[in-house]
N, C-alpha and C positions, 0 to 999 in steps of 0.2 A: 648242435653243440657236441663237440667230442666226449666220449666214454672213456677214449686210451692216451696214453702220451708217450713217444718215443724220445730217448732223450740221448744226447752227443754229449760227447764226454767231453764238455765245458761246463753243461749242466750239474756233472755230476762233481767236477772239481768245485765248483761255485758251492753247492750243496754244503760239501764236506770242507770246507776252509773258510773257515772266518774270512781273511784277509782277500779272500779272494773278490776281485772286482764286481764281480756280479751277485756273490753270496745271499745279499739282504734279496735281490728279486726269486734267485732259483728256491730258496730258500720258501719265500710266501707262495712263489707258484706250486709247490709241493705239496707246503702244510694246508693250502684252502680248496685242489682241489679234490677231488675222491675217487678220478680216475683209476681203470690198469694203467700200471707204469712197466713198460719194455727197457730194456737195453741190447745192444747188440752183443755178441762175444769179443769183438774188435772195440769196441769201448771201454769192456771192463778192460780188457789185457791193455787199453792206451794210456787207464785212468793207472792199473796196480802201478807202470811204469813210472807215471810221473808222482804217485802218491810220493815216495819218498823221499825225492831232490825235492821238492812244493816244501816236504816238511821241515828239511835240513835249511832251505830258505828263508824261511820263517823263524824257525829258533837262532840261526844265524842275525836277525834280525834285532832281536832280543837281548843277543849277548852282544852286538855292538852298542845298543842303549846301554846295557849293561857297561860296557866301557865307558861310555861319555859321562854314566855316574859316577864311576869312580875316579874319574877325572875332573868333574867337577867341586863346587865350593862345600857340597853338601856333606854331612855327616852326623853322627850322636843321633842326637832324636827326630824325627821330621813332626813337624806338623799338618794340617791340609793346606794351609799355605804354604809352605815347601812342597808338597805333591801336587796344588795345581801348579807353581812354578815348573816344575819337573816337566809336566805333560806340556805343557807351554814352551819350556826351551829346548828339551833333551829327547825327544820325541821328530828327528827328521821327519820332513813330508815324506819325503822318499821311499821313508822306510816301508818293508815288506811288511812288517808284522807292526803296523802302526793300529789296524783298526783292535786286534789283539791286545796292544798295550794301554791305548787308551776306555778299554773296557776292561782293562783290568785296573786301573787306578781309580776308576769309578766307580767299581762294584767290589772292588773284592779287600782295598786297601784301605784297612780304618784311620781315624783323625789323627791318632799318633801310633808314629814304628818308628822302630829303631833301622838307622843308616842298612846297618849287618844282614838285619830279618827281611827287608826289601830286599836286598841281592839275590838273598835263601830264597824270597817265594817267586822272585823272575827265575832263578835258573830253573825251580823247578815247573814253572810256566814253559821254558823254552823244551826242557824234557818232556814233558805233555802235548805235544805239539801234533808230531804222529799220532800218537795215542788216540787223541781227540778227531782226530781225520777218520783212523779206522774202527772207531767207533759209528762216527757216522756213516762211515759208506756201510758198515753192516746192518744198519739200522735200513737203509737204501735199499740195501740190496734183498733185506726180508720183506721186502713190498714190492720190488720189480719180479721180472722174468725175466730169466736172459737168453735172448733169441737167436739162433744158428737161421741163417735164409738156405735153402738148398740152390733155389730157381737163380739163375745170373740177369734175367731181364732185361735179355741184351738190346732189344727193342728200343726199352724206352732208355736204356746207358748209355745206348746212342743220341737219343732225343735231348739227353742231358749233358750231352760231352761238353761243351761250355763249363763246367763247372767243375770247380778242380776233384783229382779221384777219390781222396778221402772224404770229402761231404757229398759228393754222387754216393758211393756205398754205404751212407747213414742212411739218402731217401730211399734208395732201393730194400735197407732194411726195412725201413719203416712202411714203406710201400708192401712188403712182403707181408707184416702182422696186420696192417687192413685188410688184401687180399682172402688171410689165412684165415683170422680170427672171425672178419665182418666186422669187430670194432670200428664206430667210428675215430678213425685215430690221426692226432696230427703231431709235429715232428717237433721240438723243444729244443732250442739252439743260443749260445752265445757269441756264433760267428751268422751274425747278421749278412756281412760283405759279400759269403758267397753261396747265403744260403737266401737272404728276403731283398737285400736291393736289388736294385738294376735292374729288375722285372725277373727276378731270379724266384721269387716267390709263386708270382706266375704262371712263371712255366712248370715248376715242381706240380702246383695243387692242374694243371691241364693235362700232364704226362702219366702223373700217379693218382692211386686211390685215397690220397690223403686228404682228410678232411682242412688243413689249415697245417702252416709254417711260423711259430710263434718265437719272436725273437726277445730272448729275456738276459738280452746284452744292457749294460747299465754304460752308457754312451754319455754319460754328465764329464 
């Protein structure tokens, strides 16, 4: 059984966003188990980049509900029949910030508000958006390490050329903090396609010192 986990930085956008596709799995894979957790320095720098388009996406998401409220029938006072109506009609599947909204009608919106005071607590829902992201990644990030590889491995980055350059240089990290540490360590990913099928799995744990390639892609 592994001790360590290295994790790609889908794991760690799942982690910190709600809405994110895989959230609910990175999320449990996190909280249950009690491993080291690594990242590379090219994971933080991929995640800080996309932190806050992910975030502007999401609140974006929010205030288009936000439109289709105010375009719709509703107004004065809601009841919980007008609010499960709401999440029922005004709540695109599409939407980005759909898992976001519909836990927020659920937990946060009592039996009766007023039209106005719902607008007020989404916007400031959509303004908390980042907020809530960088809070979690620092929560993340007080329990990882984040790992610089010296060695290039050209050996086995040839053995791996098959497989495109950015997820090569997640195993070669993570191949690096087995080597370094001794941790039994395996590699945490939400890009299955180029990292566990096709025998891609495989060849990583033949090539490298890693104990296991665990895919906590949410594929439903």
């Amino acid at each position: 059984m592994s001790d360590a986990s290295f994790l790609d930085t889908g794991v760690v956008l799942g982690f910190c966003f709600r809405d994110d596709s895989h959230h609910h799995r990175c999320r449990q894979y996190l909280d249950n188990n009690g491993f080291a957790l690594f990242v590379s320095d090219h994971v933080v720098s991929e995640y800080l980049n996309r932190e806050p388009n992910l975030a502007e996406e999401i609140a974006d998401g929010i205030f288009n509900h936000i439109d289709r409220l105010r375009d719709s029938e509703f107004e004065g006072q809601l009841d919980s029949m007008d609010t499960s109506r709401i999440r029922q009609d005004l709540i695109a599947g599409h939407n980005v910030a759909g898992t976001t909204l519909h836990s927020f009608y659920r937990d946060e919106v009592p039996n009766y508000i007023q039209f106005d005071d719902l607008i007020r607590r989404l916007r400031d829902l959509a303004r908390d958006i980042e907020q809530n992201a960088i809070e979690n990644r620092e929560d993340l990030m007080d329990q990882a390490e984040v790992w610089e590889r010296d060695e290039d491995y050209s050996e086995i980055d040839g053995e791996l050329s098959e497989i495109p350059w950015d997820d090569r240089r997640i195993c070669l990290d993570a191949h690096d903090v087995a080597e370094v540490t001794d941790y039994l360590t395996e590699l945490a990913t939400t890009n299955p396609t180029d990292l566990v099928d096709n025998g891609y799995r495989a060849l990583i744990l033949e090539e490298t010192s890693l104990e296991d390639v665990v895919s906590l892609a949410n594929r439903s």
